[in-house]
PDB file of N, CA, C, O and CB in Angstrom:
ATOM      1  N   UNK A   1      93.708-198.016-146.291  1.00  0.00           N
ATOM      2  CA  UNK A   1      92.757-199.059-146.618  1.00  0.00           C
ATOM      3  C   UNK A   1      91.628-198.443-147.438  1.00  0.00           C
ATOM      4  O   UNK A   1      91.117-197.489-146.851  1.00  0.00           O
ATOM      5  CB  UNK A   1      92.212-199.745-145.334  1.00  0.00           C
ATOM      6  N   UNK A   2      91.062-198.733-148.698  1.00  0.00           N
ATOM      7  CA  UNK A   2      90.317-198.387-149.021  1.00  0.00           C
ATOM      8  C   UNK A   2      88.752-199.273-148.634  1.00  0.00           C
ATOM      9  O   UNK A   2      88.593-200.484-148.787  1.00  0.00           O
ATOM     10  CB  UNK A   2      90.828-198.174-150.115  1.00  0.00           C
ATOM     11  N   UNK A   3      87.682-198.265-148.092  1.00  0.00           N
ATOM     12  CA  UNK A   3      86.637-198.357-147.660  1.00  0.00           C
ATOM     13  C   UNK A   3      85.556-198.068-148.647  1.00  0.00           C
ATOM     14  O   UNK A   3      84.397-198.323-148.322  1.00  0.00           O
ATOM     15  CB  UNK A   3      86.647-197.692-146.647  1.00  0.00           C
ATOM     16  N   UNK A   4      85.727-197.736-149.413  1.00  0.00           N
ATOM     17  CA  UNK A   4      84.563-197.648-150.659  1.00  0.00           C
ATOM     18  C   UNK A   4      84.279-199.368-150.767  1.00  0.00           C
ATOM     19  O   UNK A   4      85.007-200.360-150.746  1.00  0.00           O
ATOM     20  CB  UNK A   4      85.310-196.800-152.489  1.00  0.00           C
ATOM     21  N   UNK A   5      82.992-199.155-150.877  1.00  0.00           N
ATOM     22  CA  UNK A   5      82.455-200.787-151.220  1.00  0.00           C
ATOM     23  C   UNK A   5      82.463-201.573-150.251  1.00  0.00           C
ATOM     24  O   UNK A   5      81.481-202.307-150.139  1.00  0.00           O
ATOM     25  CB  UNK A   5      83.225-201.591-152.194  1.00  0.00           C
ATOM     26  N   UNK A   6      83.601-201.682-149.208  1.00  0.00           N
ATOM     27  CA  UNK A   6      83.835-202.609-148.437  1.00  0.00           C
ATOM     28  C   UNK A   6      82.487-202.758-147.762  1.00  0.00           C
ATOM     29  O   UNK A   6      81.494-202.037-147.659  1.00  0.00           O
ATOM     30  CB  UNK A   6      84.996-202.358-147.616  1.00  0.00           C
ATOM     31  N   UNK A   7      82.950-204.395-147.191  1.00  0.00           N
ATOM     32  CA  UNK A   7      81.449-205.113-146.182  1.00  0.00           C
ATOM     33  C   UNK A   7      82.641-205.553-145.443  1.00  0.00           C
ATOM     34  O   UNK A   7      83.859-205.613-145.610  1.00  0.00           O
ATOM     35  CB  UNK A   7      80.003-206.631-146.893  1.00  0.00           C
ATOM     36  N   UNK A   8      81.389-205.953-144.179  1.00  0.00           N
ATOM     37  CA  UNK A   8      81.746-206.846-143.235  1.00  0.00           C
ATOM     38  C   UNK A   8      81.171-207.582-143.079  1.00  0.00           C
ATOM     39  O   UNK A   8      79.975-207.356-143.263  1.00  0.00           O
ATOM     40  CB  UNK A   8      81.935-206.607-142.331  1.00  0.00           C
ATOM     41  N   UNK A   9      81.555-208.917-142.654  1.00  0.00           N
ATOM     42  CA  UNK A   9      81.040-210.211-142.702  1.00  0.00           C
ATOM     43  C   UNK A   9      80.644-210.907-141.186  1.00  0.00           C
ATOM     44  O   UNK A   9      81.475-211.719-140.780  1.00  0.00           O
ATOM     45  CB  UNK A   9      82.125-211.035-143.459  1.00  0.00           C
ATOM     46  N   UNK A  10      79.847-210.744-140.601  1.00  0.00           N
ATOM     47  CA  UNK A  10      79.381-211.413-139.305  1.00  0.00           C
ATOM     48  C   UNK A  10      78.908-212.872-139.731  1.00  0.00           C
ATOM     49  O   UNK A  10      78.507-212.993-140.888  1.00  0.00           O
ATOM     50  CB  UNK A  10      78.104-210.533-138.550  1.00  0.00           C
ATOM     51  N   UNK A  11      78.923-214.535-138.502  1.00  0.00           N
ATOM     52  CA  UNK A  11      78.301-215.705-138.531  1.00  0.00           C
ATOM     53  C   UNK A  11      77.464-214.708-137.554  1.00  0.00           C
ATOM     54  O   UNK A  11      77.962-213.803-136.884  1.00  0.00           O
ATOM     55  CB  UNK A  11      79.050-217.276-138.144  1.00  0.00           C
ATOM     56  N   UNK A  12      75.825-215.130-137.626  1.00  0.00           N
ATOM     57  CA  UNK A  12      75.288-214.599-136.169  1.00  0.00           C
ATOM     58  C   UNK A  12      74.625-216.362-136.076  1.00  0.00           C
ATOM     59  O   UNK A  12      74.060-217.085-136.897  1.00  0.00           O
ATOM     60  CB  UNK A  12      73.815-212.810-136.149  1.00  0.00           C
ATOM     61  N   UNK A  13      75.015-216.521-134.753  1.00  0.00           N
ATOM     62  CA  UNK A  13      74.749-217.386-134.213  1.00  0.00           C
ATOM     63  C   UNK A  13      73.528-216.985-133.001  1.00  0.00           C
ATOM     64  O   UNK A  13      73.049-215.911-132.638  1.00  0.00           O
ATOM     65  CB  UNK A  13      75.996-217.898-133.883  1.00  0.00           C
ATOM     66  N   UNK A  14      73.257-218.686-132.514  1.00  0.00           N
ATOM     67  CA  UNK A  14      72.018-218.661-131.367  1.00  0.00           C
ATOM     68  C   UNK A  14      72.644-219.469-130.626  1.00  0.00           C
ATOM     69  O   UNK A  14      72.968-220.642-130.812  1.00  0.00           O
ATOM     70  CB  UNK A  14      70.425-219.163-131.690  1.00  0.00           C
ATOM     71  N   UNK A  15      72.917-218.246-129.116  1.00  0.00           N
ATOM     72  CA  UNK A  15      73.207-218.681-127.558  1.00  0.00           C
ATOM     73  C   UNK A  15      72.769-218.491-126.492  1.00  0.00           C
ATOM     74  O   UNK A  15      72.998-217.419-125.932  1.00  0.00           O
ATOM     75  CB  UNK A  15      74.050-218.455-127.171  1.00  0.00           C
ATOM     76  N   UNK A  16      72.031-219.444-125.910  1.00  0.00           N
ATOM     77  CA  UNK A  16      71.176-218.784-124.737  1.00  0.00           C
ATOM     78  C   UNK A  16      70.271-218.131-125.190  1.00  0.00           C
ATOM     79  O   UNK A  16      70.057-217.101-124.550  1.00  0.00           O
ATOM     80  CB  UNK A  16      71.802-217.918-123.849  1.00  0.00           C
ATOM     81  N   UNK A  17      69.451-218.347-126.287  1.00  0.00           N
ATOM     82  CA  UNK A  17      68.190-217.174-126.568  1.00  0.00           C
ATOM     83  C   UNK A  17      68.708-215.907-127.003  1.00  0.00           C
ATOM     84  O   UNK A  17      67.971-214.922-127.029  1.00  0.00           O
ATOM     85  CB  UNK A  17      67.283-216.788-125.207  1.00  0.00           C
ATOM     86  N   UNK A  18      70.039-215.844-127.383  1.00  0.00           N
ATOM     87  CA  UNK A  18      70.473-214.356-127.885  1.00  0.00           C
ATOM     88  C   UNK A  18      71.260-214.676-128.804  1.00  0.00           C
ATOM     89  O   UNK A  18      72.071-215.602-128.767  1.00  0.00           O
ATOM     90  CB  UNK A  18      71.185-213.340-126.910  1.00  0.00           C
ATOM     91  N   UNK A  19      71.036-213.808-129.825  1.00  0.00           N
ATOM     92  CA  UNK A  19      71.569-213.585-130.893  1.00  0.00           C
ATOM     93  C   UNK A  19      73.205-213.026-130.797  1.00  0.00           C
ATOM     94  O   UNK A  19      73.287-211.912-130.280  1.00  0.00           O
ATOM     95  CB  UNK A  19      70.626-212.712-131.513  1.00  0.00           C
ATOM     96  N   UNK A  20      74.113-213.454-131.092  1.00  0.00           N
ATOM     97  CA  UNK A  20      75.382-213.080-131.197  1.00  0.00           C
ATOM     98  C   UNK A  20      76.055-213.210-132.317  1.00  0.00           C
ATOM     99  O   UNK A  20      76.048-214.240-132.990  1.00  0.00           O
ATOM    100  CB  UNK A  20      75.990-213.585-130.408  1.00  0.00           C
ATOM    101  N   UNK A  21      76.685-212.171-132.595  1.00  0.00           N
ATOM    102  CA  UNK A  21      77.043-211.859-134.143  1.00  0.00           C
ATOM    103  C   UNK A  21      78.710-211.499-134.080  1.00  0.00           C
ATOM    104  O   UNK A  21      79.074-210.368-133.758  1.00  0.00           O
ATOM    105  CB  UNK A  21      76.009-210.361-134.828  1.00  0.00           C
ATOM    106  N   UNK A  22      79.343-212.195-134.300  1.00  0.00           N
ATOM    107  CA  UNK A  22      81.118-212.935-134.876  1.00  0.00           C
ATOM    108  C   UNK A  22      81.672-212.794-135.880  1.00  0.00           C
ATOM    109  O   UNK A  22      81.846-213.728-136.663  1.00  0.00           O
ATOM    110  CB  UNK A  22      81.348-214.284-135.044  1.00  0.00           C
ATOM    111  N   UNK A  23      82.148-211.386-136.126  1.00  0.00           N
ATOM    112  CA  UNK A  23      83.078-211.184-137.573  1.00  0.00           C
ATOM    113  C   UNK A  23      83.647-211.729-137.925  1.00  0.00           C
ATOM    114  O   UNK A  23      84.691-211.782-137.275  1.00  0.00           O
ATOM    115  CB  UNK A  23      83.799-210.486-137.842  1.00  0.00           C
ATOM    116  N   UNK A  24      83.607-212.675-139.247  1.00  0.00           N
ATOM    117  CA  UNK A  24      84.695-213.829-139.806  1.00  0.00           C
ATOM    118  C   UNK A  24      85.547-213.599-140.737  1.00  0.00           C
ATOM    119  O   UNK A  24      86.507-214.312-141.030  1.00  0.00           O
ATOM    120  CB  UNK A  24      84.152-214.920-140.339  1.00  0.00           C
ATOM    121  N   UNK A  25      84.951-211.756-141.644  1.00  0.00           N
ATOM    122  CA  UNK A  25      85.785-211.743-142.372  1.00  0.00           C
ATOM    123  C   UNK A  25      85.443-210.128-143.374  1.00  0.00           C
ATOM    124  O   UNK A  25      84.721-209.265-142.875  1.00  0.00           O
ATOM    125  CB  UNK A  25      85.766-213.242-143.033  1.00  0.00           C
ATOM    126  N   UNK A  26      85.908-209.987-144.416  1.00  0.00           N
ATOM    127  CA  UNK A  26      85.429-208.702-145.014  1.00  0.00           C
ATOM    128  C   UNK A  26      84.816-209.144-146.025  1.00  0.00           C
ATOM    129  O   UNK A  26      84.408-210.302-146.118  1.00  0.00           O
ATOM    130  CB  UNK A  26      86.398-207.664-145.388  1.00  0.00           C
ATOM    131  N   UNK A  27      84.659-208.056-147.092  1.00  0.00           N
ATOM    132  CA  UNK A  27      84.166-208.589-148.684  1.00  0.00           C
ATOM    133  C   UNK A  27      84.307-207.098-149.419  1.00  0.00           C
ATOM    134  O   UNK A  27      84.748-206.122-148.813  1.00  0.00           O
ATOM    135  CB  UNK A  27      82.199-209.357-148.807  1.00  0.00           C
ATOM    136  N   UNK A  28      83.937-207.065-150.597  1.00  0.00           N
ATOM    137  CA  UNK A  28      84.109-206.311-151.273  1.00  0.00           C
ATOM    138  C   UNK A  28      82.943-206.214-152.407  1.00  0.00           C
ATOM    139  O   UNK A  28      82.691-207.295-152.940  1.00  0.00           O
ATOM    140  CB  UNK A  28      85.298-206.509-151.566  1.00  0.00           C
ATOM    141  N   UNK A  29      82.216-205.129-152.847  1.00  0.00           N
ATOM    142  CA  UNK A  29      81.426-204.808-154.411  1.00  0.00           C
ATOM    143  C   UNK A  29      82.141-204.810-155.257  1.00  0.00           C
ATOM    144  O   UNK A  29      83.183-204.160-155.347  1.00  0.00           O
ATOM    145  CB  UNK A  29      80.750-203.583-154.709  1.00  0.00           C
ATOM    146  N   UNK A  30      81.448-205.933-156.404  1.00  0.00           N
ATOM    147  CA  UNK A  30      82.324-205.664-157.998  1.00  0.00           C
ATOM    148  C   UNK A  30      81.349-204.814-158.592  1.00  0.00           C
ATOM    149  O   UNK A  30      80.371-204.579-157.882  1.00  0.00           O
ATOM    150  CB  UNK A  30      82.652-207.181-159.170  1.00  0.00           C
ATOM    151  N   UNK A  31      81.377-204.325-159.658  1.00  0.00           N
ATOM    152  CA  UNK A  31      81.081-203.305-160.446  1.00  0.00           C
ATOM    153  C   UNK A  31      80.087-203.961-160.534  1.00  0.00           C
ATOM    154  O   UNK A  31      79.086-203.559-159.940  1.00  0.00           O
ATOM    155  CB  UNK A  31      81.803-202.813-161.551  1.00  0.00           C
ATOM    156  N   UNK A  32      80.037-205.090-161.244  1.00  0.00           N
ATOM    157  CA  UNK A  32      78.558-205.659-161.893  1.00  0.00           C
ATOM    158  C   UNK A  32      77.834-206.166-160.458  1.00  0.00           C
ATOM    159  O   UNK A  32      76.836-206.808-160.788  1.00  0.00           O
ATOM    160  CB  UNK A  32      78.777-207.219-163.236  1.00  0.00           C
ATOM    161  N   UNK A  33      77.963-206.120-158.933  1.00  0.00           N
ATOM    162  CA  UNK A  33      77.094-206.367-158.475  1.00  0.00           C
ATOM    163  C   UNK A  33      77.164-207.244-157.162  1.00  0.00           C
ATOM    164  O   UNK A  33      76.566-207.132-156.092  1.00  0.00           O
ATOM    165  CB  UNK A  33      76.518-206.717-159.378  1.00  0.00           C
ATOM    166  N   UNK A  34      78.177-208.231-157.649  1.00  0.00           N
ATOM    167  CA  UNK A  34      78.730-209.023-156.917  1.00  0.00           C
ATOM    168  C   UNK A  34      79.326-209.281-155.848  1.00  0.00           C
ATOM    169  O   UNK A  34      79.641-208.190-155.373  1.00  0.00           O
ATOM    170  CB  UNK A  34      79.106-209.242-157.272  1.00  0.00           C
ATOM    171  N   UNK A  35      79.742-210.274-155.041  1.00  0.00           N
ATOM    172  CA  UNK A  35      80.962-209.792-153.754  1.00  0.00           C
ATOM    173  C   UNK A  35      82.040-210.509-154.075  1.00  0.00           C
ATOM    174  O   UNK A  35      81.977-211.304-155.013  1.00  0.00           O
ATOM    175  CB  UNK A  35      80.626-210.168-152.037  1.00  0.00           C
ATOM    176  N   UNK A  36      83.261-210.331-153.306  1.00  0.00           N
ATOM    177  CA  UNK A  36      83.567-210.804-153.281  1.00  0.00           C
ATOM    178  C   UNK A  36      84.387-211.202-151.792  1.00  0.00           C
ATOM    179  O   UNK A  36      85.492-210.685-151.629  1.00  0.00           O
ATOM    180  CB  UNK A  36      83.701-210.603-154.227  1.00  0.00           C
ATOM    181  N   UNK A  37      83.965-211.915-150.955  1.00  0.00           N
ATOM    182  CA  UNK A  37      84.626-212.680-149.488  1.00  0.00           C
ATOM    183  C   UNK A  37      85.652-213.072-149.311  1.00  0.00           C
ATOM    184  O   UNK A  37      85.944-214.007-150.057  1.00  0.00           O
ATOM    185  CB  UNK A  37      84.190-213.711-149.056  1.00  0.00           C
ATOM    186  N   UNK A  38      86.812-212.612-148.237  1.00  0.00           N
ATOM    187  CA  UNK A  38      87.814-212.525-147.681  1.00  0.00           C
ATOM    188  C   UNK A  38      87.471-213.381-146.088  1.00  0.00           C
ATOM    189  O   UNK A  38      87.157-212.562-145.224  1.00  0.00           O
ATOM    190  CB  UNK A  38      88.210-210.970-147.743  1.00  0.00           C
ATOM    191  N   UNK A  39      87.476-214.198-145.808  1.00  0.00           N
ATOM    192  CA  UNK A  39      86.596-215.364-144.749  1.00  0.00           C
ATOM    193  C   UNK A  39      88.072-215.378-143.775  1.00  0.00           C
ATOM    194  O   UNK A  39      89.116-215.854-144.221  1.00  0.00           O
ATOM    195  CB  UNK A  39      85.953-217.430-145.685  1.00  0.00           C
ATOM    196  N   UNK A  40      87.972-214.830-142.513  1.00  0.00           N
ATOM    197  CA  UNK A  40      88.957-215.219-141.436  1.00  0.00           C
ATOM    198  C   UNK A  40      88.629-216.723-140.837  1.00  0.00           C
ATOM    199  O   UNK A  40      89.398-217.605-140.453  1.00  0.00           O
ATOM    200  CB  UNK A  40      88.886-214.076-140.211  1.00  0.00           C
ATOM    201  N   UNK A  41      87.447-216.680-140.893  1.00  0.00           N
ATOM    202  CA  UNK A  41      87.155-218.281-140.038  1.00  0.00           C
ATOM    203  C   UNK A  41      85.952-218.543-140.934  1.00  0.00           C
ATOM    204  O   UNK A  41      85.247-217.751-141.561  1.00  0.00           O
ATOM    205  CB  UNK A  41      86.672-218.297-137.990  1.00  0.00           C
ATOM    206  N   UNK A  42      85.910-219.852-140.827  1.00  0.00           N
ATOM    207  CA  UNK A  42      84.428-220.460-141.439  1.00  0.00           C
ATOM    208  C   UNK A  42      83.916-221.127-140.272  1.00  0.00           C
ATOM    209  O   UNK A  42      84.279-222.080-139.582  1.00  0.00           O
ATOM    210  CB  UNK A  42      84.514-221.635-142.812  1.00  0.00           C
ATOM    211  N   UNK A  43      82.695-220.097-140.276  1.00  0.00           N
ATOM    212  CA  UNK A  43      81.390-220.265-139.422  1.00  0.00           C
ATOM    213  C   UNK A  43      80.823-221.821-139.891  1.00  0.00           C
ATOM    214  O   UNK A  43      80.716-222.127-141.078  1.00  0.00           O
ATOM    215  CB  UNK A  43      80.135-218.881-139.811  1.00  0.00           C
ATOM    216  N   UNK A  44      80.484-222.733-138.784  1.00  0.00           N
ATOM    217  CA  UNK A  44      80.080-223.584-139.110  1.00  0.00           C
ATOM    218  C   UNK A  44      78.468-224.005-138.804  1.00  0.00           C
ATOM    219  O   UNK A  44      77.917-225.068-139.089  1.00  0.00           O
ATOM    220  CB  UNK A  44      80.953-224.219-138.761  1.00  0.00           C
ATOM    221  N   UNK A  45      77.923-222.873-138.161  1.00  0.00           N
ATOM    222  CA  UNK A  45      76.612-222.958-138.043  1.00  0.00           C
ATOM    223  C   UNK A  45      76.218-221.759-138.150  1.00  0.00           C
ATOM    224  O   UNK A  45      76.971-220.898-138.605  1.00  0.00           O
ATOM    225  CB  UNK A  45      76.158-223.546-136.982  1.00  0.00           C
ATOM    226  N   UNK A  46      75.054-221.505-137.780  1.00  0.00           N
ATOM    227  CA  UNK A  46      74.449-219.611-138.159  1.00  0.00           C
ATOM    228  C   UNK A  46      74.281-219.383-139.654  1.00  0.00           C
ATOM    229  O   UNK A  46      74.274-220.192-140.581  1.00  0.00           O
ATOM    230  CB  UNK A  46      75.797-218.168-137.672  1.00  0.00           C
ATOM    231  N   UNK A  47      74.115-217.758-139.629  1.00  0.00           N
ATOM    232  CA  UNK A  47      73.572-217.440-141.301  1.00  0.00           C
ATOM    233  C   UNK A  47      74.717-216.116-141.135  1.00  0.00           C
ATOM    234  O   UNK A  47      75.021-215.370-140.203  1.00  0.00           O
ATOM    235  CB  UNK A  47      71.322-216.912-141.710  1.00  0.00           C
ATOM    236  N   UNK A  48      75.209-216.282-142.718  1.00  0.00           N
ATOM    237  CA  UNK A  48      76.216-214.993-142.704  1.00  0.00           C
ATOM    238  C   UNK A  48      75.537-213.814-142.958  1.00  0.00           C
ATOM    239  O   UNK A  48      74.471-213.603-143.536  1.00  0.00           O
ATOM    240  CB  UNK A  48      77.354-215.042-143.762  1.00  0.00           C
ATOM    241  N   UNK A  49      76.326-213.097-142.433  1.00  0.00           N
ATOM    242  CA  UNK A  49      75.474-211.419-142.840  1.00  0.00           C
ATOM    243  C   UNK A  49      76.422-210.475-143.309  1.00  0.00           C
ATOM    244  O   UNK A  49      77.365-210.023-142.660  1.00  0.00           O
ATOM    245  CB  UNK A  49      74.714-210.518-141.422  1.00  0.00           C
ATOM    246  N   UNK A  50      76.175-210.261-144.241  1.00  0.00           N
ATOM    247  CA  UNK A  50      77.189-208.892-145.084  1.00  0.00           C
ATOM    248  C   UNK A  50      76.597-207.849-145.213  1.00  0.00           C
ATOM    249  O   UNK A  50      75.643-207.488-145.902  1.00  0.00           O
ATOM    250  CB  UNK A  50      77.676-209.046-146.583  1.00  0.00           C
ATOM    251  N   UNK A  51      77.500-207.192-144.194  1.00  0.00           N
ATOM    252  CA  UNK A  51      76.838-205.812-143.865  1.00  0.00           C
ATOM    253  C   UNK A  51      77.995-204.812-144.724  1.00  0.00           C
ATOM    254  O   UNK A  51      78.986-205.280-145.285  1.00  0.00           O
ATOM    255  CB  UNK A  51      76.719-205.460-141.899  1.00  0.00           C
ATOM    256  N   UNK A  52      77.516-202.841-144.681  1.00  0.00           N
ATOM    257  CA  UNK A  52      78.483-202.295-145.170  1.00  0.00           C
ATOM    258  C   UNK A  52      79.021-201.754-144.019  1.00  0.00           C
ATOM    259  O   UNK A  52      78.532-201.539-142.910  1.00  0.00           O
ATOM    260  CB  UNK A  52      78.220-201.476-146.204  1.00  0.00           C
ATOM    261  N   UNK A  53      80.346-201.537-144.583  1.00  0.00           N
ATOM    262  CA  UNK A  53      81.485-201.193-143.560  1.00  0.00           C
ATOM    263  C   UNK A  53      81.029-199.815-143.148  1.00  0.00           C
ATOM    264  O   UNK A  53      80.621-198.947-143.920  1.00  0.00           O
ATOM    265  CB  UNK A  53      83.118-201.199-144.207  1.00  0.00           C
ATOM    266  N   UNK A  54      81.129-199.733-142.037  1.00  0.00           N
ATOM    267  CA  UNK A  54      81.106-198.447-140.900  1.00  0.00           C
ATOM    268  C   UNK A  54      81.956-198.096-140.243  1.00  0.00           C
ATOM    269  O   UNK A  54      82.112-198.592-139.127  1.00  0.00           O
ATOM    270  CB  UNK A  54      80.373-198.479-139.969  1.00  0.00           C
ATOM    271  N   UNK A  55      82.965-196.904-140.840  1.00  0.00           N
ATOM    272  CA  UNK A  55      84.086-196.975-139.824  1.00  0.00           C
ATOM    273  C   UNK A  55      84.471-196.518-138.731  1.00  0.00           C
ATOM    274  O   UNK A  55      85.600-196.592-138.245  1.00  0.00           O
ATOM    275  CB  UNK A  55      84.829-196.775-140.152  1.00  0.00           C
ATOM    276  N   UNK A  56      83.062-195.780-138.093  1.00  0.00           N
ATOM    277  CA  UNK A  56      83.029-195.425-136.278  1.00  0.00           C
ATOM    278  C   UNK A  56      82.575-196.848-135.634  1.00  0.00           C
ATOM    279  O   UNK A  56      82.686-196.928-134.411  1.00  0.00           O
ATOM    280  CB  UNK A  56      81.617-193.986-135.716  1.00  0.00           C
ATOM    281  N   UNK A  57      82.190-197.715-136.171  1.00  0.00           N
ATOM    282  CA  UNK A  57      82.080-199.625-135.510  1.00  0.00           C
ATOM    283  C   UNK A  57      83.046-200.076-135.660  1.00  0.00           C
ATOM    284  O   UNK A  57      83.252-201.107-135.020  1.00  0.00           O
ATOM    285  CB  UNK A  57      81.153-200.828-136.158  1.00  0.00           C
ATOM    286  N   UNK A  58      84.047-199.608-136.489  1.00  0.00           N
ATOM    287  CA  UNK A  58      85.276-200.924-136.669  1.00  0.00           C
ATOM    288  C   UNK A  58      86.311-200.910-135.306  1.00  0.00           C
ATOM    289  O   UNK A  58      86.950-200.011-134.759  1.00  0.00           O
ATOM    290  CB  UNK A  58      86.457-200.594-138.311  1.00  0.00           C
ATOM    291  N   UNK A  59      86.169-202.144-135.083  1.00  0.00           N
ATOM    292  CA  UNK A  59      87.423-201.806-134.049  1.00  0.00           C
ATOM    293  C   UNK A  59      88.831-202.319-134.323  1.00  0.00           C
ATOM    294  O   UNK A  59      89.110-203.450-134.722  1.00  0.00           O
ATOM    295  CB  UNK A  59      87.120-202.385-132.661  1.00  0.00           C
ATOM    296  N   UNK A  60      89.767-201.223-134.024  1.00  0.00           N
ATOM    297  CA  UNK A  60      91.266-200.862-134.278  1.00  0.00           C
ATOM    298  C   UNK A  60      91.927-202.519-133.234  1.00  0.00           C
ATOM    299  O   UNK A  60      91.361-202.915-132.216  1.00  0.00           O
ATOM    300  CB  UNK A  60      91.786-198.752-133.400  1.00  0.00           C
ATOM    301  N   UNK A  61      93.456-203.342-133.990  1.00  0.00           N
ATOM    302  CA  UNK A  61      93.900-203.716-133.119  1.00  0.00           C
ATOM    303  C   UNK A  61      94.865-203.172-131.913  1.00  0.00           C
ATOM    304  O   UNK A  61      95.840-202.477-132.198  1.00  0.00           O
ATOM    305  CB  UNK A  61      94.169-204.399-133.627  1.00  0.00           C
ATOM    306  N   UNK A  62      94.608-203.458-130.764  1.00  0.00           N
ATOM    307  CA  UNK A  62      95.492-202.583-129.850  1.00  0.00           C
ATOM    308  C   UNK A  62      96.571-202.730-129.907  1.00  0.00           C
ATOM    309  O   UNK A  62      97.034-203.750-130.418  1.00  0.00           O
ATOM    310  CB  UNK A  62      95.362-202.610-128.675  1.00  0.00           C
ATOM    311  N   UNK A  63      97.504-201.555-129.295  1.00  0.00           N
ATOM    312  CA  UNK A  63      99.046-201.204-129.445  1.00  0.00           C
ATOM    313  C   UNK A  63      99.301-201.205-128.431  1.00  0.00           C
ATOM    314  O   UNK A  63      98.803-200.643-127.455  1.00  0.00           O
ATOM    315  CB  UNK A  63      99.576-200.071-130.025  1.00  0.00           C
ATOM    316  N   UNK A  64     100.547-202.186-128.620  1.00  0.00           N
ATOM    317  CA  UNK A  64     101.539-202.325-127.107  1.00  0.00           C
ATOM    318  C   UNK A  64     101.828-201.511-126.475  1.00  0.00           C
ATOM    319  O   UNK A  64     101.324-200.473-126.902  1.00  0.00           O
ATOM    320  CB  UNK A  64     102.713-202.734-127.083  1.00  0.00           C
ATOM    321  N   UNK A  65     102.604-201.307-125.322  1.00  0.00           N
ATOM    322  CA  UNK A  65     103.547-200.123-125.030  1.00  0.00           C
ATOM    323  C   UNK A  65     104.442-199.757-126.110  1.00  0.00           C
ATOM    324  O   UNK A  65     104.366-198.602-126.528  1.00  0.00           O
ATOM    325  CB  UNK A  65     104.405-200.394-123.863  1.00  0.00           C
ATOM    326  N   UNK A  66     105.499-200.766-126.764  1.00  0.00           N
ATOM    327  CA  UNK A  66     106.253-199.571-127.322  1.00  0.00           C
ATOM    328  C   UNK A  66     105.961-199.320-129.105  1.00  0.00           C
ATOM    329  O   UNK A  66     106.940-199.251-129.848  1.00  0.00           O
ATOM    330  CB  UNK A  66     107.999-199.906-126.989  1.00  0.00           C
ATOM    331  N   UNK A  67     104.569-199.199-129.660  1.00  0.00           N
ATOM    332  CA  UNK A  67     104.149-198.669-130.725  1.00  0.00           C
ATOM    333  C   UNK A  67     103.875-199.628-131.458  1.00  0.00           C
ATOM    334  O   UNK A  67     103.242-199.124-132.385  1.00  0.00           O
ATOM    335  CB  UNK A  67     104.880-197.841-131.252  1.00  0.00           C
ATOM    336  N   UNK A  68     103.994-201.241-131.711  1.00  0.00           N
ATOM    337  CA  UNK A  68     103.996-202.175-132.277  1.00  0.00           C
ATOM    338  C   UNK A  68     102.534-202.744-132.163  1.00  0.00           C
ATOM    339  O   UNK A  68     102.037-202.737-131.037  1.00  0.00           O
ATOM    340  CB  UNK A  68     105.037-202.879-131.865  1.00  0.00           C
ATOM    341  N   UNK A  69     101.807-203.227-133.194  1.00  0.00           N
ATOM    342  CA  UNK A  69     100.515-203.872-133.500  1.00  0.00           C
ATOM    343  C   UNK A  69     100.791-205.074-132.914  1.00  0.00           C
ATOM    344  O   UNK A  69     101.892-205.585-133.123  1.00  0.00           O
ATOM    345  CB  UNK A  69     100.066-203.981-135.001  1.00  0.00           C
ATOM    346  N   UNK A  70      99.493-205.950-131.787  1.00  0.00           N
ATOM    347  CA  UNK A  70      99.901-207.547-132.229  1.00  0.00           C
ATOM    348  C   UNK A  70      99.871-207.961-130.559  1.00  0.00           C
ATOM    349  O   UNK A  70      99.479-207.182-129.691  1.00  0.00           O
ATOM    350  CB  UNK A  70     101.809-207.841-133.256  1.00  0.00           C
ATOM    351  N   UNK A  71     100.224-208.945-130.374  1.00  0.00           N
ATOM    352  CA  UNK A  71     100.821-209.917-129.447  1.00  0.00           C
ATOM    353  C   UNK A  71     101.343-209.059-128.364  1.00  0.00           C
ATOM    354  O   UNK A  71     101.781-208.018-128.855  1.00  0.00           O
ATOM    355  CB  UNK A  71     101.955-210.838-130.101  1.00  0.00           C
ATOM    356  N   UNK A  72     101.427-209.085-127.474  1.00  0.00           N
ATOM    357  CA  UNK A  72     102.165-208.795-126.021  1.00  0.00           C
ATOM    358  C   UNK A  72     103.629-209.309-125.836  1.00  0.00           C
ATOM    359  O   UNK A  72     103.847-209.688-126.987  1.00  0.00           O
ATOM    360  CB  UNK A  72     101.327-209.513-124.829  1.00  0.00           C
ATOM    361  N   UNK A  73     104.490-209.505-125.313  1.00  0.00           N
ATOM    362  CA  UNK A  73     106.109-210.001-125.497  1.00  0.00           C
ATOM    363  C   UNK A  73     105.248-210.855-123.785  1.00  0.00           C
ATOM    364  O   UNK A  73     105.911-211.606-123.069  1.00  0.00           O
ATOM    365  CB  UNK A  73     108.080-208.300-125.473  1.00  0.00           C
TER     366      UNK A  73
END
């Protein structure tokens, strides 16, 4: 995966007086400046935040028992 440039995309929402922040998606730097957003879900309330990617925060999806990404059988 290339990580140069990359963002991450949090909705942070308001629950209970606390701030909670919900990755919806990635993005990317164009040369001239720009982003460009890769959106898993559209946040329908809150303010987006595009942060840069950190890759001791990212979290990995977990692996089954027998080596396979994903779903449980």
């Amino acid at each position: 995966m290339q990580e140069k440039g990359q963002k991450i995309v949090y909705a942070i929402v308001q629950r209970a007086g606390r701030s909670i922040w919900l990755r919806v998606g990635r993005g990317w730097s164009n040369r001239d400046g720009s982003l460009n957003l890769e959106l898993d879900a559209i946040p329908l309330t809150g303010v987006l935040q595009v942060r840069d990617l950190d890759p001791a925060r990212v979290i990995r999806p977990a692996t089954v028992p027998d080596g396979r990404k994903g779903e449980k059988k």
